[in-house]
N, CA, C and O atoms as a Tripos MOL2 file, in Angstrom:
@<TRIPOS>MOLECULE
protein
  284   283    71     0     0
PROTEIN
NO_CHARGES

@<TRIPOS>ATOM
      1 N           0.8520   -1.1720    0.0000 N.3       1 UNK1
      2 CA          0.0000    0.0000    0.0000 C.3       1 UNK1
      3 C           0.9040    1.2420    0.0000 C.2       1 UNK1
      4 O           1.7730    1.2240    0.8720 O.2       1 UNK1
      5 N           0.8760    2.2350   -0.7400 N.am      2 UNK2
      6 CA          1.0930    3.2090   -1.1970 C.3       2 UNK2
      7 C           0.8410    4.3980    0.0200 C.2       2 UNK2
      8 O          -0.1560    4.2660    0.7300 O.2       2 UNK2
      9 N           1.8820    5.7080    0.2740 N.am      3 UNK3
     10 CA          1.4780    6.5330    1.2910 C.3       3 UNK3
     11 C           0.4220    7.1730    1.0720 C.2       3 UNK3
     12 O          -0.0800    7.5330    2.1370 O.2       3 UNK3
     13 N          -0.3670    7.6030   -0.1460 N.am      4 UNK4
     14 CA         -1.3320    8.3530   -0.8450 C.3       4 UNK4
     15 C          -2.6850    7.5400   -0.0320 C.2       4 UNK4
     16 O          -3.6120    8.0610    0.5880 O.2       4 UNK4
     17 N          -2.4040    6.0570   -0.2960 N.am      5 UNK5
     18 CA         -3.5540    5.3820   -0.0660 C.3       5 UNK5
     19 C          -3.7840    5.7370    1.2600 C.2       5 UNK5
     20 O          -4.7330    6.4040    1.6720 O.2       5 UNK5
     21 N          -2.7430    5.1930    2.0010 N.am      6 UNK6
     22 CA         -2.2580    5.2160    3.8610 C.3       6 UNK6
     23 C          -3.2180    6.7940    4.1010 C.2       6 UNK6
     24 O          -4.1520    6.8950    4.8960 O.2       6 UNK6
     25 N          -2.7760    7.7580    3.3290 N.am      7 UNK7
     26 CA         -3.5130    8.8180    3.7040 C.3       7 UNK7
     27 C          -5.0760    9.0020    3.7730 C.2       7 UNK7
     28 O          -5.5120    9.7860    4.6160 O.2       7 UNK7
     29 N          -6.0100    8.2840    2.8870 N.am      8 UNK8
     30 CA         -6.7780    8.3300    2.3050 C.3       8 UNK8
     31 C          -7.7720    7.3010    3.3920 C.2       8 UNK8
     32 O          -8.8180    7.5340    3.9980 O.2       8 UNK8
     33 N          -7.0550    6.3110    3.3160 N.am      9 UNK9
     34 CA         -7.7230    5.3730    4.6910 C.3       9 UNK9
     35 C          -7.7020    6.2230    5.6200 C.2       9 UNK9
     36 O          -8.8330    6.4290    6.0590 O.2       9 UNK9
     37 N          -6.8230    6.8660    6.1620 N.am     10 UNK10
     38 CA         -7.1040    7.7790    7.8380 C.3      10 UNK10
     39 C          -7.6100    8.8080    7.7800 C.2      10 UNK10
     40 O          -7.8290    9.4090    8.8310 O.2      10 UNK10
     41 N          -7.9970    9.4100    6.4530 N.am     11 UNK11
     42 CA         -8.9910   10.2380    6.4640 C.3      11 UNK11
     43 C         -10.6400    9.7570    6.5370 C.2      11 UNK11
     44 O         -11.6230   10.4060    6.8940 O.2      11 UNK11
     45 N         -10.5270    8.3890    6.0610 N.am     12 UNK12
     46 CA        -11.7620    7.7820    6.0260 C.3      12 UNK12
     47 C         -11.9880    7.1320    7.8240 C.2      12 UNK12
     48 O         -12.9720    7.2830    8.5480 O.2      12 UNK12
     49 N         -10.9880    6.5730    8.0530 N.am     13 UNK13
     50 CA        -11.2170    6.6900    9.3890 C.3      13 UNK13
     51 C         -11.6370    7.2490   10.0340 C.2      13 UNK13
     52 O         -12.7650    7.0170   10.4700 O.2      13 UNK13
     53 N         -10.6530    8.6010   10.5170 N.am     14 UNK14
     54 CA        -11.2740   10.4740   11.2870 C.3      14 UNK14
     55 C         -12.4380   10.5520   10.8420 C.2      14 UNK14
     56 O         -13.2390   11.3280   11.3630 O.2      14 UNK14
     57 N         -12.7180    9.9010    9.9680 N.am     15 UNK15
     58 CA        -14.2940   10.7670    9.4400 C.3      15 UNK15
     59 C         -15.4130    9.7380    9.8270 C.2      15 UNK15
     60 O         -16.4840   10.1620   10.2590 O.2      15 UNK15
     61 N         -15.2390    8.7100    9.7140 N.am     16 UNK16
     62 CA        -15.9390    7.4770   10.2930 C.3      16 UNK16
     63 C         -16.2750    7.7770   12.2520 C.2      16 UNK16
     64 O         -17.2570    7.9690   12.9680 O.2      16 UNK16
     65 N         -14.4550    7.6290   12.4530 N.am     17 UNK17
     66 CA        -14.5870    7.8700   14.3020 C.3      17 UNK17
     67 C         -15.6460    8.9410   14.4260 C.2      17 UNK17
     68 O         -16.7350    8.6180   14.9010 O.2      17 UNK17
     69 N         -15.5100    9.7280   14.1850 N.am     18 UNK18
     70 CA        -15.8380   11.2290   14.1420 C.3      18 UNK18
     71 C         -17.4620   10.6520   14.6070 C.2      18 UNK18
     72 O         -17.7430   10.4650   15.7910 O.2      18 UNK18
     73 N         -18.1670   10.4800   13.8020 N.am     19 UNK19
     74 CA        -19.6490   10.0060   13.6570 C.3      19 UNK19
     75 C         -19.8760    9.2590   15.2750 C.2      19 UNK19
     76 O         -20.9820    9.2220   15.8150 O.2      19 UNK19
     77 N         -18.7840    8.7680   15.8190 N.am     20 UNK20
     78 CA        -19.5310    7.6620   16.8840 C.3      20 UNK20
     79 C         -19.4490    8.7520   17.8720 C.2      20 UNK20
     80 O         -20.3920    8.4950   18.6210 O.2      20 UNK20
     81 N         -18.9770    9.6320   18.2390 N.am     21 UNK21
     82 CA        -18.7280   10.5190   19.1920 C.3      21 UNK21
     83 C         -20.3240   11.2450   19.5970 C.2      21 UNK21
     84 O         -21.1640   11.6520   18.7950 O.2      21 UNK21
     85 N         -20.3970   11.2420   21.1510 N.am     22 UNK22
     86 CA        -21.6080   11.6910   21.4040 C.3      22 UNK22
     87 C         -21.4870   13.2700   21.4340 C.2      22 UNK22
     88 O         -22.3770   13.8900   20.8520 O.2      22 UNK22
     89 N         -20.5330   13.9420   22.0170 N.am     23 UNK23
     90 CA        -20.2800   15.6250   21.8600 C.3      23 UNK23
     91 C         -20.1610   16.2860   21.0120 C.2      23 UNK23
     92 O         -19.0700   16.4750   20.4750 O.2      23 UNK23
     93 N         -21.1500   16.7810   20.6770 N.am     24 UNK24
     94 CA        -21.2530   17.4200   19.1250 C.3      24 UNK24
     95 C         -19.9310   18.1280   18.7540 C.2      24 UNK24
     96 O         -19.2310   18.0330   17.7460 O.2      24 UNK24
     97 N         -19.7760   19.0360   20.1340 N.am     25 UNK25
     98 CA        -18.5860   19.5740   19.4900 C.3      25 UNK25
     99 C         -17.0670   18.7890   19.4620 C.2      25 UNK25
    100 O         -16.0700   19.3290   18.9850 O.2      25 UNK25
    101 N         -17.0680   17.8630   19.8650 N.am     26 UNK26
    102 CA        -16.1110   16.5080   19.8750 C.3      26 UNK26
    103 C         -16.3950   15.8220   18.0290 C.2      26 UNK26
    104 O         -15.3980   15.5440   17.3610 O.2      26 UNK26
    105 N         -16.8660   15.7610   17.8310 N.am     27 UNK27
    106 CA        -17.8880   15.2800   16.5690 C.3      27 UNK27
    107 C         -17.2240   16.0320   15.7220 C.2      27 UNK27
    108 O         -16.3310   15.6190   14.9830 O.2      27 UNK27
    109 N         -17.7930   17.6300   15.8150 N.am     28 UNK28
    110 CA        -17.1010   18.7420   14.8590 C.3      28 UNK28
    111 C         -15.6880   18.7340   14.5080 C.2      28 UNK28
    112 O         -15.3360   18.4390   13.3660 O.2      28 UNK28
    113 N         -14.7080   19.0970   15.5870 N.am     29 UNK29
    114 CA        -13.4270   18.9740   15.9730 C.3      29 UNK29
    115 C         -13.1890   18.0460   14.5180 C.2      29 UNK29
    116 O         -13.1040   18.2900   13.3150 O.2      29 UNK29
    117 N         -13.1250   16.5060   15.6500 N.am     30 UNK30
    118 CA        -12.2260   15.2990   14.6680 C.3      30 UNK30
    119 C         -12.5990   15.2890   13.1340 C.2      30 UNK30
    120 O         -11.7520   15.2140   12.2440 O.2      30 UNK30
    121 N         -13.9450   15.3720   12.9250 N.am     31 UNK31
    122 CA        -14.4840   15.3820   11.6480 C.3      31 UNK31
    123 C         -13.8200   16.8540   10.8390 C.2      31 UNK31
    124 O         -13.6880   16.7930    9.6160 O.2      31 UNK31
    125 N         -13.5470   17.7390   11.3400 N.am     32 UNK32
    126 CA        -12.5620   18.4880   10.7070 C.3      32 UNK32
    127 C         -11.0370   17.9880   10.4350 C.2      32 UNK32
    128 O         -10.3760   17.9940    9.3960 O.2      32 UNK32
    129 N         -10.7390   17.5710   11.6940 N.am     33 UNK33
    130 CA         -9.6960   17.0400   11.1540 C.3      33 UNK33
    131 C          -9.5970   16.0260   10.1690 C.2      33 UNK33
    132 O          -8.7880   16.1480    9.2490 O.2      33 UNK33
    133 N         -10.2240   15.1910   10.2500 N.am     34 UNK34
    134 CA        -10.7280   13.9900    8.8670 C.3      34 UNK34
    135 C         -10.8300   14.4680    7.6410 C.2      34 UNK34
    136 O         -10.3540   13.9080    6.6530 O.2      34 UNK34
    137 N         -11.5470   15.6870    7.6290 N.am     35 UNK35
    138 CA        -11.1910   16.7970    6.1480 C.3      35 UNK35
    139 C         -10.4210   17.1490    5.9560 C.2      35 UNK35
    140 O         -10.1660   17.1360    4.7520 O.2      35 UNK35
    141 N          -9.5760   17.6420    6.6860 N.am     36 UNK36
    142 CA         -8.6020   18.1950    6.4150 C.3      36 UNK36
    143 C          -7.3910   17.2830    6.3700 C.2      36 UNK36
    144 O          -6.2890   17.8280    6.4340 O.2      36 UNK36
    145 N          -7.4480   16.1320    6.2810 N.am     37 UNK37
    146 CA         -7.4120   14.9180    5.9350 C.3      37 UNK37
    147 C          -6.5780   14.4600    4.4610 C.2      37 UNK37
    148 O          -5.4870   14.2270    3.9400 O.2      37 UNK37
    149 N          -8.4310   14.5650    4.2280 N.am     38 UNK38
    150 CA         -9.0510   14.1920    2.8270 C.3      38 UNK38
    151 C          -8.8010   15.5650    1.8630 C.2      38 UNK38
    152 O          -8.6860   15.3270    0.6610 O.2      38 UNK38
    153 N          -8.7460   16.3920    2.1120 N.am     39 UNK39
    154 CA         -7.9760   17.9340    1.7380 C.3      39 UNK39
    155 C          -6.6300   17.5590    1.3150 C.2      39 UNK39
    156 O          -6.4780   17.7620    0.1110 O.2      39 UNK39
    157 N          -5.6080   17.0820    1.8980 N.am     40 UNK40
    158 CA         -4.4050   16.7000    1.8250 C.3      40 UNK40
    159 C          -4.0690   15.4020    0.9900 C.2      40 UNK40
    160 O          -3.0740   15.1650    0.3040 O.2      40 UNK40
    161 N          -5.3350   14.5260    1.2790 N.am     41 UNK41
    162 CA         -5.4060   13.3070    0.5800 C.3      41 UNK41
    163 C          -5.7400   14.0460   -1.2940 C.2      41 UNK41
    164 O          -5.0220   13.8800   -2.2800 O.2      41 UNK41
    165 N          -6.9820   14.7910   -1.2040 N.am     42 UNK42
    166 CA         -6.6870   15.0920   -2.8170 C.3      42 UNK42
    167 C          -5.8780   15.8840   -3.3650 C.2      42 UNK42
    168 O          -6.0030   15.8860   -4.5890 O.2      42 UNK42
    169 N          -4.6610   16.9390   -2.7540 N.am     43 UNK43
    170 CA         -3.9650   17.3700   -3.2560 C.3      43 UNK43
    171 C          -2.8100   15.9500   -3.5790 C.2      43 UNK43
    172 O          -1.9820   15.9280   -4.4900 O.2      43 UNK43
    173 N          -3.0280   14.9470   -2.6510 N.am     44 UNK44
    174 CA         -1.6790   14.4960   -3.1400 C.3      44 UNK44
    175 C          -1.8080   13.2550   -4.4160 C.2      44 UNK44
    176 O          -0.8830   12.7330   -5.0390 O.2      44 UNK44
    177 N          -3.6390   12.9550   -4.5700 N.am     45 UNK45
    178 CA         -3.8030   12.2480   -5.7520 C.3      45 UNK45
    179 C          -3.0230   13.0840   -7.1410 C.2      45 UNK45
    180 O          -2.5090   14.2000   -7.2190 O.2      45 UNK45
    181 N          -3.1820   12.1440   -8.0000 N.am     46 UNK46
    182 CA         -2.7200   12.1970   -9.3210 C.3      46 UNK46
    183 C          -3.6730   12.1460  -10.5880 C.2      46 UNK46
    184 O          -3.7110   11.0070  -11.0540 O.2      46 UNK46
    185 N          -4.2780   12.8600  -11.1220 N.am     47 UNK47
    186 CA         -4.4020   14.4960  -10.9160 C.3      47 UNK47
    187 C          -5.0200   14.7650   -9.8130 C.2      47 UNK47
    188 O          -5.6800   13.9900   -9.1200 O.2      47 UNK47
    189 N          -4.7260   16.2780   -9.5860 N.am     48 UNK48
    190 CA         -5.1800   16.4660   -7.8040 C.3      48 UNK48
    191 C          -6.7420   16.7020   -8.1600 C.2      48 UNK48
    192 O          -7.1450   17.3510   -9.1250 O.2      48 UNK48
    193 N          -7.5090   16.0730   -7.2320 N.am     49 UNK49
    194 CA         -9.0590   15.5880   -7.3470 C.3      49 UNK49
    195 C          -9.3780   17.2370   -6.3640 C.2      49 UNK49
    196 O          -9.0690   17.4850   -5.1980 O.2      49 UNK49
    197 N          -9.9610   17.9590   -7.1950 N.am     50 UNK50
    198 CA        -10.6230   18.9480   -6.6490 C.3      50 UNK50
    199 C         -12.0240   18.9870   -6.1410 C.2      50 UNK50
    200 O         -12.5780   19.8140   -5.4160 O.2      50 UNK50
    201 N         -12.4700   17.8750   -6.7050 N.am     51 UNK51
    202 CA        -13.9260   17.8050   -5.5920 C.3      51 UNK51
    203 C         -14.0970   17.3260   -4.3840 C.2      51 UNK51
    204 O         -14.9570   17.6710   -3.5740 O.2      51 UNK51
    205 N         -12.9620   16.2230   -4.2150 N.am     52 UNK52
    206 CA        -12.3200   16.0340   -2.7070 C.3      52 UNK52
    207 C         -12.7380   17.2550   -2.0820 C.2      52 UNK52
    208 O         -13.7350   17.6520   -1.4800 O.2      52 UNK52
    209 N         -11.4220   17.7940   -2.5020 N.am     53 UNK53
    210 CA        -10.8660   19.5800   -1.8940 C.3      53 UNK53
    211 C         -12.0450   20.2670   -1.6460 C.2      53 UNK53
    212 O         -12.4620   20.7350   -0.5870 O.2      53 UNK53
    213 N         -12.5940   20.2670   -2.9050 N.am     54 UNK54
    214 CA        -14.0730   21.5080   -1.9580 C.3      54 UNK54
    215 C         -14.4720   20.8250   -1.3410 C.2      54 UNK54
    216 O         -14.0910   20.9920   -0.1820 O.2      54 UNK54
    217 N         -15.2370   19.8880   -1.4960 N.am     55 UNK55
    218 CA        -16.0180   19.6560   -0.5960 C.3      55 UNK55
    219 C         -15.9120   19.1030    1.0490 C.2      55 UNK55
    220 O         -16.7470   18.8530    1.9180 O.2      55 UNK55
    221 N         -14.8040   19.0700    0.9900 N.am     56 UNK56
    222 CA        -14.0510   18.4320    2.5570 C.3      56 UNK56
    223 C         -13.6310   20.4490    3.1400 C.2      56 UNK56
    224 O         -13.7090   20.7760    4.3240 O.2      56 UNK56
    225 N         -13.3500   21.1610    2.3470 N.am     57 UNK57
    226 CA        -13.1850   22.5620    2.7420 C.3      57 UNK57
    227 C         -14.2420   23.0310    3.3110 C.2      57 UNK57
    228 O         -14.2010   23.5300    4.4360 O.2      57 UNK57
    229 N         -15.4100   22.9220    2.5490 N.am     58 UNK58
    230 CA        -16.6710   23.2750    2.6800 C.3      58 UNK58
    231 C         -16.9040   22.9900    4.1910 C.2      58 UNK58
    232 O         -16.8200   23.7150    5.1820 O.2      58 UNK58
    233 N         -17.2880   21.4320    3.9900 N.am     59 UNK59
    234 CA        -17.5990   21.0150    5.5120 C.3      59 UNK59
    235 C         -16.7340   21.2320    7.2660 C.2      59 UNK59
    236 O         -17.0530   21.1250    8.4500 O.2      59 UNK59
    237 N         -15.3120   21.6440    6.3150 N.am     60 UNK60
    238 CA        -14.5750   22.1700    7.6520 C.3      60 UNK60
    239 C         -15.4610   23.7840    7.8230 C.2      60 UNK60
    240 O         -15.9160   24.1060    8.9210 O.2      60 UNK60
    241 N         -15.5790   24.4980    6.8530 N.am     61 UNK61
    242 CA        -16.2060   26.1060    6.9290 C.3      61 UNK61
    243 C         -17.1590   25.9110    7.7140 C.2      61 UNK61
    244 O         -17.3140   26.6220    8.7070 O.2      61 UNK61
    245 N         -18.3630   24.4200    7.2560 N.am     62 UNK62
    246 CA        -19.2710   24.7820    8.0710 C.3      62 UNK62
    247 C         -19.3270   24.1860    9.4460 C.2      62 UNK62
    248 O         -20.2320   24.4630   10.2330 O.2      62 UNK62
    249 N         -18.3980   23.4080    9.7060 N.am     63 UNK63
    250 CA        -18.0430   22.9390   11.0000 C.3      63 UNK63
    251 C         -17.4060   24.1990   12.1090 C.2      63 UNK63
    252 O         -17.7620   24.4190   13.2670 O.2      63 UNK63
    253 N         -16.5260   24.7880   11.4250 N.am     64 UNK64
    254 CA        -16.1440   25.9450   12.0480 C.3      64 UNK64
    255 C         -17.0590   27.0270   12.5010 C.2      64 UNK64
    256 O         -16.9820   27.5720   13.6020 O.2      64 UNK64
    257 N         -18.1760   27.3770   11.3170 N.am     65 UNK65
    258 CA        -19.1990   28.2720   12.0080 C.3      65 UNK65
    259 C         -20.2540   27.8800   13.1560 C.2      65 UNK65
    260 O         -20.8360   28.5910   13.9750 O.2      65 UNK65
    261 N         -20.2910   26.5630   12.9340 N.am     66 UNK66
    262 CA        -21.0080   26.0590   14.1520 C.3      66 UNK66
    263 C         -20.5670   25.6710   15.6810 C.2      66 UNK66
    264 O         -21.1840   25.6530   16.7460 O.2      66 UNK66
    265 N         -18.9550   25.3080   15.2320 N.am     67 UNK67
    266 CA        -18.3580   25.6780   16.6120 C.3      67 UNK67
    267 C         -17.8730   26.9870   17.0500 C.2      67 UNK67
    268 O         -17.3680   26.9620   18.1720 O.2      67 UNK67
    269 N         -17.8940   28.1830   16.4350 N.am     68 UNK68
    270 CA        -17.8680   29.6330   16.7180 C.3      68 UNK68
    271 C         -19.3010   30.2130   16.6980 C.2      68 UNK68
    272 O         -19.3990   31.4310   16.8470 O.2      68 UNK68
    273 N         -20.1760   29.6400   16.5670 N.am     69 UNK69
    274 CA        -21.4990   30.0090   16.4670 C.3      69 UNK69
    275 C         -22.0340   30.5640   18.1100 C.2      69 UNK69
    276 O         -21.8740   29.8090   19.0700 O.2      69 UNK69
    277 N         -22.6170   31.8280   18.2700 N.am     70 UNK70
    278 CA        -22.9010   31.8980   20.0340 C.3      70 UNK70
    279 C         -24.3690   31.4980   19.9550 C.2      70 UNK70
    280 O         -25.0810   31.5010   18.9510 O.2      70 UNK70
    281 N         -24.7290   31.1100   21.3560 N.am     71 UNK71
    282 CA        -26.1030   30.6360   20.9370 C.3      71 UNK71
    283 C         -26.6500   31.9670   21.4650 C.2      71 UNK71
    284 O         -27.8560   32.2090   21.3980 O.2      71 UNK71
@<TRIPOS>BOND
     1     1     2 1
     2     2     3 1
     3     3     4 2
     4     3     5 am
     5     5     6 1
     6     6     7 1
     7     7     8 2
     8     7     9 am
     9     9    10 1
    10    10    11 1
    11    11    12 2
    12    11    13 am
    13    13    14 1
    14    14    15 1
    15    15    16 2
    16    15    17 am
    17    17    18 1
    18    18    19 1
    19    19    20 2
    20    19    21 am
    21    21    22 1
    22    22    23 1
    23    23    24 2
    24    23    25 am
    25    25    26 1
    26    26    27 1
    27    27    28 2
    28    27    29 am
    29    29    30 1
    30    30    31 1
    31    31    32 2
    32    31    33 am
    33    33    34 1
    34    34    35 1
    35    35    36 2
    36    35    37 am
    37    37    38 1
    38    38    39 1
    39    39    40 2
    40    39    41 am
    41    41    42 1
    42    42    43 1
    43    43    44 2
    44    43    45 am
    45    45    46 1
    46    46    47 1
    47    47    48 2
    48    47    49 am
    49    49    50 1
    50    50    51 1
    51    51    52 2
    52    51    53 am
    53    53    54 1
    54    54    55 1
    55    55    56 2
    56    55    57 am
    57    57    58 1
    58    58    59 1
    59    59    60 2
    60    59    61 am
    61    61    62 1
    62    62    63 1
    63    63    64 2
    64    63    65 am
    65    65    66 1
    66    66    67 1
    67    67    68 2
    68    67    69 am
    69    69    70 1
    70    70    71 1
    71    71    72 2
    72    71    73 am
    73    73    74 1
    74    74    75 1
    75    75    76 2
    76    75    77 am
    77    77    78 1
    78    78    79 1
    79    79    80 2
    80    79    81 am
    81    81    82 1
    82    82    83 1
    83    83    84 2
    84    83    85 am
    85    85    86 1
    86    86    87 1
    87    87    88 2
    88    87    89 am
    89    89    90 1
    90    90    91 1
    91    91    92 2
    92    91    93 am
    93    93    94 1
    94    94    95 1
    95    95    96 2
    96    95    97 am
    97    97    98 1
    98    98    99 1
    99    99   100 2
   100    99   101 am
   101   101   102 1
   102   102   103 1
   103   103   104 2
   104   103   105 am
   105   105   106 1
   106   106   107 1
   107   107   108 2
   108   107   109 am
   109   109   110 1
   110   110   111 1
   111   111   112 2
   112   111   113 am
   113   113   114 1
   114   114   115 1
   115   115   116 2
   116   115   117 am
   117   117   118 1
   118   118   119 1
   119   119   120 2
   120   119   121 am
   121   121   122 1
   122   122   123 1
   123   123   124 2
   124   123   125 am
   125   125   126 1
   126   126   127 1
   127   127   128 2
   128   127   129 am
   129   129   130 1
   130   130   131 1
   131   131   132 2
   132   131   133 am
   133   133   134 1
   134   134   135 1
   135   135   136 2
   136   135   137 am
   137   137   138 1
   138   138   139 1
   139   139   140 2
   140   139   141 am
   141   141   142 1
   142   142   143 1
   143   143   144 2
   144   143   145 am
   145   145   146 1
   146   146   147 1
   147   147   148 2
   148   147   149 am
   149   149   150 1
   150   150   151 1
   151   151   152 2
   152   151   153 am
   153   153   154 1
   154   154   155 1
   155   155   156 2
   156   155   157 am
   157   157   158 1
   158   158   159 1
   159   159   160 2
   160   159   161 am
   161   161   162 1
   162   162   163 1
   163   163   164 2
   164   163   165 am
   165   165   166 1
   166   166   167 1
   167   167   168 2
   168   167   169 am
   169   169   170 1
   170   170   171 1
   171   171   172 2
   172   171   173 am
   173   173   174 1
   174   174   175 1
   175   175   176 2
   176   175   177 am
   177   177   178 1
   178   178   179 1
   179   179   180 2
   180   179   181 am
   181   181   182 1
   182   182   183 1
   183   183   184 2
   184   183   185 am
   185   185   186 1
   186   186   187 1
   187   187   188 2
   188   187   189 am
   189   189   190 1
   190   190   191 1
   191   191   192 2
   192   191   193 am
   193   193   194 1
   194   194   195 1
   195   195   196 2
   196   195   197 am
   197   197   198 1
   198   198   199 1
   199   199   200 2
   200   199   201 am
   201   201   202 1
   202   202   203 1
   203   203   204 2
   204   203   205 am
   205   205   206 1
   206   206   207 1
   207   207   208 2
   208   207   209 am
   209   209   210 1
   210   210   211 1
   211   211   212 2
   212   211   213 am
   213   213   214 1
   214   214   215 1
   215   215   216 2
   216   215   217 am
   217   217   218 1
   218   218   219 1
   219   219   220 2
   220   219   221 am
   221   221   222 1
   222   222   223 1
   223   223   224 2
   224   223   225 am
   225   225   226 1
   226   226   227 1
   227   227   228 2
   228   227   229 am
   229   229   230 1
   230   230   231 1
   231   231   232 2
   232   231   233 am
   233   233   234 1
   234   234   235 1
   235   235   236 2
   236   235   237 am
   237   237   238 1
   238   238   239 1
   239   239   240 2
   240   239   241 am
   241   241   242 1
   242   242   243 1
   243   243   244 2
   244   243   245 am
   245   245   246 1
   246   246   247 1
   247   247   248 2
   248   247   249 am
   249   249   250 1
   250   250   251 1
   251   251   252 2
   252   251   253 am
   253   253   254 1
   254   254   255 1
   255   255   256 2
   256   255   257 am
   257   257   258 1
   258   258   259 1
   259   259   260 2
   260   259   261 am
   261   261   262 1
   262   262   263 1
   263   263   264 2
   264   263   265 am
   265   265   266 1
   266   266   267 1
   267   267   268 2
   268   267   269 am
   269   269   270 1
   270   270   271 1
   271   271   272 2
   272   271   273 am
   273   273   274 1
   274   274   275 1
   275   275   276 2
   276   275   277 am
   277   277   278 1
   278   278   279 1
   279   279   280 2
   280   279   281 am
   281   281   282 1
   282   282   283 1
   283   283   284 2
@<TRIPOS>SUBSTRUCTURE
     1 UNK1         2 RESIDUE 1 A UNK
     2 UNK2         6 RESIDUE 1 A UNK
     3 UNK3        10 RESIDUE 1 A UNK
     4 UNK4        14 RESIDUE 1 A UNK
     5 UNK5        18 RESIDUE 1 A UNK
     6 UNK6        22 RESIDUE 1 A UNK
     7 UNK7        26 RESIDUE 1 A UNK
     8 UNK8        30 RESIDUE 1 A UNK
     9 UNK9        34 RESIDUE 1 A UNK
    10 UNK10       38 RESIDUE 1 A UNK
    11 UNK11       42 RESIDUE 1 A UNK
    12 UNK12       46 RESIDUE 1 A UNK
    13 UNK13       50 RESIDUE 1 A UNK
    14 UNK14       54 RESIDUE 1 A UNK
    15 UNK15       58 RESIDUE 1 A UNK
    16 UNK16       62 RESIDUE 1 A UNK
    17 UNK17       66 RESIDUE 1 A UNK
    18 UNK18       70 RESIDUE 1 A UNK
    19 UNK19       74 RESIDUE 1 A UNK
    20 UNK20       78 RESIDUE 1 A UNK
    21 UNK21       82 RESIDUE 1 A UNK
    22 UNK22       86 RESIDUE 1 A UNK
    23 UNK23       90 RESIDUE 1 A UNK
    24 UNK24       94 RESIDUE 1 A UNK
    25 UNK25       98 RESIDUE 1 A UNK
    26 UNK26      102 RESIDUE 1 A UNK
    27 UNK27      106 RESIDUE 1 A UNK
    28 UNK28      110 RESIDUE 1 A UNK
    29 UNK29      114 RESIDUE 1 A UNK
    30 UNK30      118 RESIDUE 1 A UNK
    31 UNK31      122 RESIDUE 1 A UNK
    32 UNK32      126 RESIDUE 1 A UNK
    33 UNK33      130 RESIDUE 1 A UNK
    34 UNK34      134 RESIDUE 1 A UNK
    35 UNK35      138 RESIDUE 1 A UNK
    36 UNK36      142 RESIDUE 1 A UNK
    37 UNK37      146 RESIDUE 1 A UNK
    38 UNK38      150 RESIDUE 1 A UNK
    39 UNK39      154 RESIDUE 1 A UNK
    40 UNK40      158 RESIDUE 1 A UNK
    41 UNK41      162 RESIDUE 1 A UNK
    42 UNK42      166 RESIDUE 1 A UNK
    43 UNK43      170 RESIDUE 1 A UNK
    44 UNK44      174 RESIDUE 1 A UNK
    45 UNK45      178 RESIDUE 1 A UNK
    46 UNK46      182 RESIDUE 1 A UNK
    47 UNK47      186 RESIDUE 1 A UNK
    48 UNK48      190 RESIDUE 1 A UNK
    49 UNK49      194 RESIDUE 1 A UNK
    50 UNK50      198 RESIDUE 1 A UNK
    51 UNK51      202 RESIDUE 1 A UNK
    52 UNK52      206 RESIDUE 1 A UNK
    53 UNK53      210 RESIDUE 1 A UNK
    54 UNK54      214 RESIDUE 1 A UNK
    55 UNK55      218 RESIDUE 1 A UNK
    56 UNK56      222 RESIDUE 1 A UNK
    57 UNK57      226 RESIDUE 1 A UNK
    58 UNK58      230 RESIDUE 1 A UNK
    59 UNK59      234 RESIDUE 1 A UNK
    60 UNK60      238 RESIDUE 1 A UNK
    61 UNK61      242 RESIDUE 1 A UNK
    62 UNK62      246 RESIDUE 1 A UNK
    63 UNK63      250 RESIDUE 1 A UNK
    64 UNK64      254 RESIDUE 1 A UNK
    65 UNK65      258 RESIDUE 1 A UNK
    66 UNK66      262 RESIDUE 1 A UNK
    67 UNK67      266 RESIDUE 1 A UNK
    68 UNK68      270 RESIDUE 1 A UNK
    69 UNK69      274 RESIDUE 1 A UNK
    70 UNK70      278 RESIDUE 1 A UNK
    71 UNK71      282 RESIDUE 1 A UNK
């Protein structure tokens, strides 16, 4: 297995763990990190997969406004 792949599994992981977590904002957190991940994972495919990229960006943006969000 290839480091690209290695990457790609532990982004699928973080993003998997992420889901079992009962603290939302525990939830938010890792699952950002899991994007940002998968962010890193499609820059380093061949050609770099830009729908990865947005859309793992995206979901960190909106993860971020909801953990800066005041109630």
């Amino acid at each position: 297995m290839d480091f690209v792949s290695i990457i790609g599994y532990l982004a699928s992981l973080l993003v998997l763990v992420s889901f079992i977590m009962k603290d939302i904002r525990h939830l938010r957190i890792l699952n950002s990190v899991g994007c940002a991940t998968f962010i890193t994972y499609g820059f380093l495919l061949h050609p770099i997969s830009w729908p990865i990229i947005v859309t793992n960006a995206s979901i960190i943006a909106i993860n971020i406004y909801y953990l800066t969000k005041k109630n």
